[in-house]
C-alpha positions as CSV (number, residue, x, y, z in Angstrom):
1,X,3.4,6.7,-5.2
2,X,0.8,4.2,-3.7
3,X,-1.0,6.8,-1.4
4,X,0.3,4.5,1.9
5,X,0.5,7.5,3.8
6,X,-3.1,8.1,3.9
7,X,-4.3,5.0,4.9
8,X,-4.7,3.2,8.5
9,X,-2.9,0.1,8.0
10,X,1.0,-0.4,8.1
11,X,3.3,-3.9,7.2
12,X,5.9,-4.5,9.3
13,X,8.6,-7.1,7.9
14,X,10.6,-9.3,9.9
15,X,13.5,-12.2,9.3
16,X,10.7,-14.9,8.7
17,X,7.5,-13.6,7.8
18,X,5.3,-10.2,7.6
19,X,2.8,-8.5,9.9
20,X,0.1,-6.3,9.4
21,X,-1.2,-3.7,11.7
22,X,-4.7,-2.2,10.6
23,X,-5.7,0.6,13.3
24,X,-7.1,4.2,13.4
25,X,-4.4,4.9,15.5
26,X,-2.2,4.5,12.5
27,X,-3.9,8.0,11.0
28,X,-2.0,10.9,10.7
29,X,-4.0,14.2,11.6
30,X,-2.5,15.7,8.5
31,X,-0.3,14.5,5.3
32,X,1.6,16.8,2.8
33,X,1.5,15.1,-0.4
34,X,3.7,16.9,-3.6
35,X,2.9,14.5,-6.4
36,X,6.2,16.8,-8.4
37,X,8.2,14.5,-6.3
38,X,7.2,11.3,-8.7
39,X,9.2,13.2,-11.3
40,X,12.4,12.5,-9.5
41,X,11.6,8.2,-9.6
42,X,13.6,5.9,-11.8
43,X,11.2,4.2,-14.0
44,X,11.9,1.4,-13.4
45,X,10.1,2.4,-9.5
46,X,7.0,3.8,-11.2
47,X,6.6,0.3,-13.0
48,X,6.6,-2.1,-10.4
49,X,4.0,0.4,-8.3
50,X,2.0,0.2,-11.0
51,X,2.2,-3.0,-11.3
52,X,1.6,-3.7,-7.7
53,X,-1.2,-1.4,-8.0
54,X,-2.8,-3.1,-10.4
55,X,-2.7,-6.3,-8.4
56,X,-4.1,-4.9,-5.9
57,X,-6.9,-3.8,-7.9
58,X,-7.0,-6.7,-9.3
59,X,-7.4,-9.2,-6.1
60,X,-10.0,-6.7,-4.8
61,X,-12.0,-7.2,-7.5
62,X,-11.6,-10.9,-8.6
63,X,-10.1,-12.5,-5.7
64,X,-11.3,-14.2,-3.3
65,X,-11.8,-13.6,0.6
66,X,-9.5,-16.5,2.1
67,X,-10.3,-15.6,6.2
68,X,-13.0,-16.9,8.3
69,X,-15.2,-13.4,8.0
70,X,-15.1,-13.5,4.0
């Protein structure tokens, strides 16, 4: 439901913290998407990825850049 399998980063979650990876290596040469698959989530699933969507969104737009390059 978030489109994660098109992009080049990945999150890898460990017992203490979280790690991102962010490489064109991470780019499949091709993806199969079959959006009649969302039909089969609980709704409860499609509300919190919109939600999380939405903060995404919304930190992309209003947030601010918190690393030394922003």
């Amino acid at each position: 439901g978030s489109g994660a399998e098109f992009s080049s980063a990945a999150v890898l979650t460990g017992p203490e913290k979280k790690l991102g990876i962010n490489s064109p290596y991470c780019l499949f040469d091709a993806v199969i998407s079959d959006p009649l698959l969302a039909q089969t989530v609980p709704l409860s699933n499609k509300i919190f990825t919109a939600i999380d969507c939405y903060l995404h969104a919304y930190e992309a737009f209003i947030g601010r850049l918190t690393n030394k390059y922003g």
